[in-house]
Every structure is written in C-alpha cells, then in structure tokens.
N, C-alpha and C positions, 0 to 999 in steps of 0.2 A: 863570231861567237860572242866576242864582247860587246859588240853592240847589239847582239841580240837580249844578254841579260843585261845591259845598260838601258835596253827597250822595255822588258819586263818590270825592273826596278823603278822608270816612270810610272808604266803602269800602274804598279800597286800602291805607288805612294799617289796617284790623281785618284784611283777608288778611295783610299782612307782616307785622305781630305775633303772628297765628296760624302763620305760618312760622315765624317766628323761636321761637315757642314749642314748636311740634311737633319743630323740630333739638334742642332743649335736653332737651324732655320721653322722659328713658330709664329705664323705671320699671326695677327690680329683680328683673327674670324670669327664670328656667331651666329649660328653652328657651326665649331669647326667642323673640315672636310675630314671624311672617313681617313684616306691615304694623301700624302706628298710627300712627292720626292725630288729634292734639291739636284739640279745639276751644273749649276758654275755656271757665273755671265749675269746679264743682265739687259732690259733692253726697254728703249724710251717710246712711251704711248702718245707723246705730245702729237697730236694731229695725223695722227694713227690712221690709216685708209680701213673703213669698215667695209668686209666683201661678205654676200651671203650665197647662199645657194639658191638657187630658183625653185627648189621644192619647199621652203621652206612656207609656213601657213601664214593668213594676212597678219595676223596676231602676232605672231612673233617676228617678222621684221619691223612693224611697226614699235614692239618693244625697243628692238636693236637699234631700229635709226632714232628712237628718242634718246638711249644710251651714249652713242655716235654725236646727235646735237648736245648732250651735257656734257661730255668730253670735251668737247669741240671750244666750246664757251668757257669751261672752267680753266683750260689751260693757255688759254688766249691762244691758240694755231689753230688754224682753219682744217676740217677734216680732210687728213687726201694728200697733205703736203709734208707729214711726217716721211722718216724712215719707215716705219713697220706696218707690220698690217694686220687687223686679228679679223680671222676669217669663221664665219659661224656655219657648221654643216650640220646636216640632217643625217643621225646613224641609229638605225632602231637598234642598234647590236649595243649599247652602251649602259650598262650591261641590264640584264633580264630584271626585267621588274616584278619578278613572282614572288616575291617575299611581300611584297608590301599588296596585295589584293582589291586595297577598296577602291579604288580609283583602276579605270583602265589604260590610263596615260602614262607614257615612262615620264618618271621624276628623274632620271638619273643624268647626268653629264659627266664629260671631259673636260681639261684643257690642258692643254700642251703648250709651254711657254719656250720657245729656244729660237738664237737667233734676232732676226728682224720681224718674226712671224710668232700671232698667238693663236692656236687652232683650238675652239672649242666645238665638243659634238655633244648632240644632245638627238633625244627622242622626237621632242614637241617643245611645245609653248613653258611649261613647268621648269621642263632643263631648263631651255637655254635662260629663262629667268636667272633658276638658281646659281646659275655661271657666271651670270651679267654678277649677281647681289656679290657674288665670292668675289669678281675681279675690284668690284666698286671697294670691298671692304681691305683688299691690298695695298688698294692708291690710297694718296692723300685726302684726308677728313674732306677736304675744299670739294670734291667731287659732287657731295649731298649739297653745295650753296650753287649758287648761279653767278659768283663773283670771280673774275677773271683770276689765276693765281700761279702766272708761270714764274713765282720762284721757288714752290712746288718743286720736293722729287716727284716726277710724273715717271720714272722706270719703275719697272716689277723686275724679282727674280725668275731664272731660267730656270723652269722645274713641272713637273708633271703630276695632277690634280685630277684623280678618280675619285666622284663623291656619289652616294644613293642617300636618302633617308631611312630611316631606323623604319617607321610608322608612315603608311600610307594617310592616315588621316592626323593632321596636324592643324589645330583649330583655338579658335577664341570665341567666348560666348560674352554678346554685350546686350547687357539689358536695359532697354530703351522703356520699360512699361515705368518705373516709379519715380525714372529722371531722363530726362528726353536730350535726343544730340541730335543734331540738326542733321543735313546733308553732308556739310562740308565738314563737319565733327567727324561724321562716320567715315568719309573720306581719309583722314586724315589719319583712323585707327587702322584702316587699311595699311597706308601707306609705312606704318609700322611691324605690319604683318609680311608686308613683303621685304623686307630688310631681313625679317626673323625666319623665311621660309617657311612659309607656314602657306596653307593652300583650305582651308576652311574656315568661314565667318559664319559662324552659329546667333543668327538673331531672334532675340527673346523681344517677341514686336505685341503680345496682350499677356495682360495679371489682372491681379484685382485692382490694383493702382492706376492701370488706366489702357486702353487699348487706341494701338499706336497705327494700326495700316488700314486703308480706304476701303471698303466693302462696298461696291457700285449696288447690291441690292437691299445691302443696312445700311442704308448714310447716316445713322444718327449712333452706328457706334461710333465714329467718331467724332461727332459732332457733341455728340452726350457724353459714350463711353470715356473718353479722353480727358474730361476734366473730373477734378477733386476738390472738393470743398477748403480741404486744409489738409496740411502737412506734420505729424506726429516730429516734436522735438523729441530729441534723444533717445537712447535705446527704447525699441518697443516691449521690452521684459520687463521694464520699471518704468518707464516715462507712461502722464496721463496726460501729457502736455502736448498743446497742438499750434502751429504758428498762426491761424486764423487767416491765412492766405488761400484764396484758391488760386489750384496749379494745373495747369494741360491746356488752355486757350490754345488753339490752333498748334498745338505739341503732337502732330499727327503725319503719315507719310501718306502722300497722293501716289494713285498708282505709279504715273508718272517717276515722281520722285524713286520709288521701288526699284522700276526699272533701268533709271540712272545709275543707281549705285553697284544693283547686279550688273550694269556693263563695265563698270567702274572697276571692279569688283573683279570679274572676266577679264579684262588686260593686266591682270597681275596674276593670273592664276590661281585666283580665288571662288573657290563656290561658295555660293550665298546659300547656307541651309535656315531655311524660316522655322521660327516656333508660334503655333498657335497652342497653348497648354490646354490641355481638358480632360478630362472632364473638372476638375477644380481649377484653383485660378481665374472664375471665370466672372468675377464681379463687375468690370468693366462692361461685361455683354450684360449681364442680370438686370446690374441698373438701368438699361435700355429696353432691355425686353424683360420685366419682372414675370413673363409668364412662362419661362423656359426653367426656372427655379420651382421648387418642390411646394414654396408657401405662397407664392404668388406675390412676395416683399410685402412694402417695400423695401427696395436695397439702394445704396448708393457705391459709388465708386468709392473704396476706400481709400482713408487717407492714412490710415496707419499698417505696418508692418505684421509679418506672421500668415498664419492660416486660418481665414474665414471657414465657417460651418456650412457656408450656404456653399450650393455647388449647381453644375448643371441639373436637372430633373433628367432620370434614364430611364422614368416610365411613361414618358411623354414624346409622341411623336415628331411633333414639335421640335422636338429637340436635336433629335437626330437628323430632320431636314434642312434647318438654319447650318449645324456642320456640316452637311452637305453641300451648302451653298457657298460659304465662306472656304470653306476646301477645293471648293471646284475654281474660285478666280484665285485664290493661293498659288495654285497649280500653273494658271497660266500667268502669272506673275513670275513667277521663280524655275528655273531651266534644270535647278536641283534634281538628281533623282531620289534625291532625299528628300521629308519634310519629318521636322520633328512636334508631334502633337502630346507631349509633355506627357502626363499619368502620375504627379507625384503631388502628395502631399495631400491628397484628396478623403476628408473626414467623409463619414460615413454616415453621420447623426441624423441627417438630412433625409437619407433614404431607406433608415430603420424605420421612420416615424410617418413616412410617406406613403397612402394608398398606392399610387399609382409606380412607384417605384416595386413596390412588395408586391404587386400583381404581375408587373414585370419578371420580376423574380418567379414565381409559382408558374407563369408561364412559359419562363425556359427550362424549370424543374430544376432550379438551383436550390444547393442545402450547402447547411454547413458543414465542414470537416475538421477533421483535424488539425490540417495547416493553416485552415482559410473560412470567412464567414462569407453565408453567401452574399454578399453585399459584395466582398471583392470580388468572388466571381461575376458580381453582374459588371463590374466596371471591366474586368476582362472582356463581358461583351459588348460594353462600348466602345473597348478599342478595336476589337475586333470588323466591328462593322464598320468603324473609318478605314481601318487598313485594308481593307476589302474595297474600298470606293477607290483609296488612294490608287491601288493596285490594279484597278480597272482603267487611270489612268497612267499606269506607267510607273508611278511612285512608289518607294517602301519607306516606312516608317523608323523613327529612333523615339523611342521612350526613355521616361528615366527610370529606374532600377526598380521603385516600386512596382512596375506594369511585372515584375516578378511575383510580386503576390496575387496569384489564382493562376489563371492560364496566359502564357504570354500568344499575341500574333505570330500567327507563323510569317518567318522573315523580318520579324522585328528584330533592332540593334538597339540594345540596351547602354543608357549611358549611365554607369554608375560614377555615384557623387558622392555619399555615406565613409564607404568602405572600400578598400579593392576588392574586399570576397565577392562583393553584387557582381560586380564584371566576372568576377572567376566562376561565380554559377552558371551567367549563363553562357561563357563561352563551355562550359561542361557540359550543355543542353543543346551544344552546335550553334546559338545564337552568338555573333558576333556584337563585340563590347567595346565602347574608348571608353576611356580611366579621365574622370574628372571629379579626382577624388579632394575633398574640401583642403581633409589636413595640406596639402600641397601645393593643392592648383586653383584654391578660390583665393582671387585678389582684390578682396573688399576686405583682409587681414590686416591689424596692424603693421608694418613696418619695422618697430620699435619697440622695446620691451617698455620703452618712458613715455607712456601712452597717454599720459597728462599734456605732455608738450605736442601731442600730435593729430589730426584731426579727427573727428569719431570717424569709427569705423566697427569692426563687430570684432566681438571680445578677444579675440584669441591673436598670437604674434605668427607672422608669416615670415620671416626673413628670407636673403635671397639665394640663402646656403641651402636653406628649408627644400625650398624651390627645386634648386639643381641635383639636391640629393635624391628626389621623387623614385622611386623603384614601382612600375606599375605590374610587377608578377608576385610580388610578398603579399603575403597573405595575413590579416590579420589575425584569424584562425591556426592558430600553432598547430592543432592535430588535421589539417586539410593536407591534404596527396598534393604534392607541386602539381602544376598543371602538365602535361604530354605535349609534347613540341608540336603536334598537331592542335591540338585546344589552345598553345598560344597564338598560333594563326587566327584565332579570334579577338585576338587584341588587336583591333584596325587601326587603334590611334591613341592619342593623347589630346585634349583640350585644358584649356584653362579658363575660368567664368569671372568675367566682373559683374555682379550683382549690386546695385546701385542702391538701395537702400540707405546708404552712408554719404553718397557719392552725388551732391547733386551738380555740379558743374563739369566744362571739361578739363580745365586744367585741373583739379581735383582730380579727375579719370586720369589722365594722363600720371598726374605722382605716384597712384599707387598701382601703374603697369609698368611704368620705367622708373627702372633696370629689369624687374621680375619679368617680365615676357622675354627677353633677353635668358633669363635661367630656363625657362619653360620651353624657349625655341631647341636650347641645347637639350634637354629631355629628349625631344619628339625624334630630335632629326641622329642624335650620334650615339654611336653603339657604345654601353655601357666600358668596354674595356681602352678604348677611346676614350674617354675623360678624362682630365686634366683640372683640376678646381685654381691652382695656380694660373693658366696659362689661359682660365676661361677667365680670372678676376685682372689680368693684361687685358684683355680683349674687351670686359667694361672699360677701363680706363678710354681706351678709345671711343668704344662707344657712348660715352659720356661726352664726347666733342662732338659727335654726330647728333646726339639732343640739342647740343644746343646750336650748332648750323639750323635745324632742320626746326627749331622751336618750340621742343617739347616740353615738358614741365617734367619733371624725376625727382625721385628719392634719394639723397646720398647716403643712407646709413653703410649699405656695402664698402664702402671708403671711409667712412667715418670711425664704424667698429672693425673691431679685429673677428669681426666671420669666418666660421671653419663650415663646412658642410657635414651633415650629421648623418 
C-alpha cells in the first residue's frame, strides 16, 4: 500500500512538472503552432537517419531529402549515422481540413518528438513543408546557412506538435508592373514565404507603368508595353517632377522564365495566382495597340503614379478578343485555378463620352439606378464575359472589391483592399473574400513615424504591431450584423501587397517586408486566442538572425521602439 501511494505521489508530482514545463516551454516560431505539449527529454538530430513512406508524392520527398542534405551539412555528420531518426508518414486523418475550403489539400500536420525518434504526419506536400519550416525554426539559426556548425545545440525537446492554419488562403501580392524583380529576386520572395507558411503568390505582372509577361501573339507588349519614358520623382499627389530616365528595357518575363518560377514556386507549396488587371490599368497594352482605347491616343506607357482616365474601349470588339487571347496563353502559363483580372480603380470618363461604349450600353439595355450608373454595369459585363471564357477553361476569377459595384461574376472571389466591409458584402452575397485590407496589410507604409529619416514610401505609418493586430471580421461599419459563422466561411484568406511605387529596388523590397510578413504570417495562419504579442516579438528576435544568415535587408524599428500592438 505504501508503495502504491509512494507510486501515485511520483506520479503527480512528474504531471506538475510536466505542467509546469509545457507553460515555460515557448520555442521560437513564426506562426506559432496551434497546440504543444512538453513532455520531458530531449533528443540530438545530428545526422539523424531520414526515413519516408513510399506513398509519399515525388514533391514531397524531394522537399525532405533537400531538408536531410542541409541538416546533413550544417551539422557536419553525415545523414544516417546519428542516434535518431525522424520519419515522415502520410495520414489524410491529421486532422480535417474543412475549415479552411479554398485549397483542396490538407495543410495540416504532426510531429511527435520522444525518444530517439521524430515522427511527423502530414496530408501532402503543404504539411510536411509546414513541419519541415516548424522543426527548422526549433534548431539552431545555422540551419538557414550552408556552413558547417557542430558546436551548435542540434537537440529539440521531447514534445508533441498538432498545427492547421487559421486561413486556407495565405498570400503575398508583388508588383512587378512599376518596378521589376528579376527571376532570382522573385525567387528569393519566395523563399520568404515559405519560412512564413504562406501557400499563395499573387503576381501583379501589367498596369499602366509597364506590362511585365510574354504574349506569343502581342510581342510588342512587351517589347513596347514594358518601357517608360521617365519616372515621376516623389509623391504623385504633389510631385511634377520626373527623373528623365527611361525604365523597362528588357524588364519583362519570357514564358519560359514564367514557367520557372511557377515550378519554383510549386516545390514550396506555392500557387502562383497571376493578375492581368482590366479593364483599367491597361496603359501598357494602350500604348501598344492605341486602338483598343476609346479615343484611338495617342497614349504612352505611364511614367507617373495614380489613376489614368484612358481605360480599355468595352464597346469595341477588339477588345474583348485581344483578352481573349492574352487569357487564353495566361491560362496555359499558370496551373492556378485561379486568375485574378483585377476590376479596380477604373474611371468611367472614357466611356460616358465614347459612341461605341454607349452603344454598347443601349445594347445590353443598361440604365442607371440607384446604386450604380450604367457605365458600371457595363464594366460588370466585361467581367462577366472574361469569367465566362476563363470558366470555359477551368478557371474562376478574383476581382478586387470594386467588381461590387453593379453585378458581380458569378463565382467570383472578391479581394477587398479599402475596407473589411467589401469582403463582408460579399461574403453576405455567398461570394467568397480574402482581406487585403490597406490599413494593415499594404507594405509600401512607412515603418516609422520619423518619416524624414526613412525612404519615401506612401503617407501613412504601418508598424509591425499595426500588422499583427489585423482583425479581418471588424467591421468598420458600427451598425452592420456580425457576420454568421456560415458567411465567415467566406473569408478564404488573408494577403498582404507590396505595391512598388515607392519601392524601386530589391533590397528596398526586402526592408519594407521584413520583419512585417513575419506579423502578417502570424495573422493568416494562428487562431486569434492563440496570440501572444510578447512571445511573437522573441520569435523576431530570432528571426532577425535568420535575415541575416539568409541575406535579407529588414527594418529594425520593432527592436528599436517600444511597439505595443493596437
């Protein structure tokens, strides 16, 4: 009997240390994981034997065994000849991915640390990524170099690690149209996004500033559309000033090249969603083909900032055949089931004043209403007749929030940018929405409130508390109905947009998304009661040695000021 409660009394007192350990125990993650739970021990990866399952897809072993070689190399042991072994299985059961909708692929994973053995389970390709990014971000910084470093702690703790993401769509928008990044630039934002778990690259590849991808049956959009005479110094709301340089000489993506980067792209679990914008936006093509425009130009590629008047002509058949042609090699460019053909920002001056627009009009028997003139509803049906082509191949559409003024596409996904209410309309109208709302998630913001001392960028202060505090269900409409747990199933995701206007280089790109993508990843992926602002600004800390292994450019003000999240 006394050793039965001398047995008990271990017991409880190895649970409460196990407690007590698992409150203390908060490794260095970004996003941290949903749940972990500490269990005592510990155990060394040095040269760790990687084992997989034979089900698993060609894509994800070959993720694993490049894991495997940087392990391999950073700790100076050869793989195979350690103690331990972390074994990678295939369990669709881990757990249901019905929350997150917009992807049909489980995101989710395990891992099980005990012993001499690390067992992770994952769905597919997404998990075991996001497992691979979680154990990288346990080990030592040296992990992200290629330089040997066994004096490195290379152990983890013994503990158990159930994570899903918040948001099936977790995205970054880079726009290449008014400051271009090479291949290995784009590459390299990449390789950013898979650190931050993030599974969509939203590329903004034509504007009026210059259009950026090959058209095998337009080659002179890029050979024309892609250059700009000159470059507007400083803000475009007061500046009249222009650098007198021409910009975009061969600033352009070959199909080829395209294709690189979506596969690039693909071994991290990324889909490439492409933006052709239209019907405005479209001075790049204009200047090339002046006859797809309302006055016949001339037009030139702009070299300053804002919203041009000239826009596509949508009473000219013309019009609507060129995007046909340019959407149909889009299409076999991009493996997306997405494409997003933009719908924002687009004045109307053009096709008040336009016979063949207003004939257009009379001919689909558009009027005005109440909500809407008919001019928007004609641009309604110019989306309409893309999303109808797209859909005939397989594709559905994301617009941006304006495409809410008139009749939205059926099956269109609204990205609002403005406000949260655009996304909250239309997830009320059954349209699914991601939140790429400015106040938070546009990072072409300053930085800094001491906005003298820091590079231009657009007026307003973005900090990285701003960032992480993002709520994408508030409404900024005080008297709106919360949304119904069913209506927030139309919140597919969360993105964040670098808009390049400010931005013409890449280490400039790079300062003003790191650390912020870093707050933006914790957004997407961890559930609001899961937060921690303390234990997220440890987890910069580290990640601030992983920019500079890995040789990024970042912002220090998050370490510099004393940031609360708001």
């Amino acid at each position: 009997m006394r050793a039965f409660v001398l047995m008990l009394f271990t017991f409880a007192m190895t649970v409460s240390c196990c407690r007590d350990c698992e409150l203390s125990y908060s490794p260095d993650i970004i996003p941290y994981p949903q749940e972990i739970s500490l269990k005592g021990g510990t155990v060394d990866v040095s040269g760790a034997a990687i084992c997989m399952a034979e089900d698993l897809d060609s894509l994800s072993k070959e993720y694993i065994d490049a894991f495997a070689s940087d392990l391999s190399k950073v700790t100076a042991v050869e793989q195979g000849t350690g103690r331990s072994r972390i074994c990678f299985r295939m369990d669709d059961s881990v757990p249901s991915a019905d929350t997150i909708p917009f992807f049909k692929e489980n995101q989710n994973y395990s891992i099980e640390i005990s012993g001499r053995r690390i067992l992770v389970k994952a769905g597919g390709l997404n998990g075991f990524i996001y497992a691979v990014q979680t154990l990288k971000q346990m080990l030592p910084v040296q992990i992200y170099g290629t330089e040997p470093a066994p004096e490195a702690d290379w152990t983890l703790p013994c503990c158990t690690i159930k994570d899903s993401p918040r948001f099936g769509y977790r995205g970054m928008l880079l726009d290449v149209s008014r400051y271009f990044s090479s291949v290995d630039e784009v590459k390299k934002f990449l390789d950013m996004m898979e650190i931050s778990k993030m599974n969509v690259f939203h590329w903004h590849l034509t504007d009026d500033q210059g259009w950026r991808v090959e058209i095998k049956k337009y080659p002179e959009l890029t050979e024309k559309g892609s250059r700009r005479r000159h470059t507007l110094v400083g803000h475009h709301h007061v500046s009249k000033e222009y650098d007198g340089k021409p910009y975009g000489e061969g600033m352009w993506y070959t199909q080829d090249q395209i294709r690189e980067v979506v596969r690039y792209a693909e071994s991290k679990g990324i889909t490439v969603i492409p933006e052709i914008d239209l019907p405005g936006h479209m001075m790049g093509a204009l200047a090339t083909y002046p006859h797809l425009g309302c006055t016949g130009g001339p037009y030139e590629v702009w070299g300053k900032w804002g919203v041009s008047d000239d826009v596509l002509c949508a009473g000219k058949e013309e019009s609507y055949t060129f995007l046909r042609d340019v959407l149909d090699e889009i299409c076999g460019l991009f493996p997306s089931e997405y494409v997003h053909i933009g719908g924002d920002e687009c004045p109307k001056t053009r096709w008040e004043n336009c016979p063949l627009c207003q004939a257009k009009i009379s001919e689909l028997g558009l009027k005005d209403d109440q909500r809407h003139s008919a001019e928007h509803y004609l641009q309604s049906h110019v989306m309409k007749q893309v999303a109808e082509f797209l859909a005939e191949r397989g594709k559905k559409v994301i617009c941006w929030e304006e495409a809410l003024q008139g009749e939205l596409a059926p099956g269109a996904t609204v990205m609002a940018w403005r406000r949260n209410k655009y996304g909250h309309q239309a997830a009320r109208l059954g349209h699914d929405a991601v939140m790429t709302t400015r106040t938070h998630l546009y990072l072409d913001r300053y930085q800094s409130e001491d906005k003298k001392n820091e590079p231009l960028a657009h007026s307003s202060y973005l900090p990285v508390s701003m960032v992480w505090s993002y709520d994408p269900f508030v409404s900024e409409d005080k008297d709106a109905e919360p949304l119904t747990q069913e209506q927030k199933l139309h919140i597919i995701g969360i993105q964040s947009n670098v808009w390049r206007e400010y931005i013409p280089d890449n280490a400039h790109l790079e300062y003003m998304v790191c650390p912020r993508m870093a707050a933006v990843a914790e957004v997407q992926w961890l559930q609001p009661e899961n937060k921690d602002w303390e234990r997220f600004r440890r987890g910069l800390d580290r990640m601030r040695k992983v920019y500079d292994i890995m040789g990024y450019a970042y912002a220090t003000h998050v370490w510099d000021e004393d940031q609360k999240p708001q």
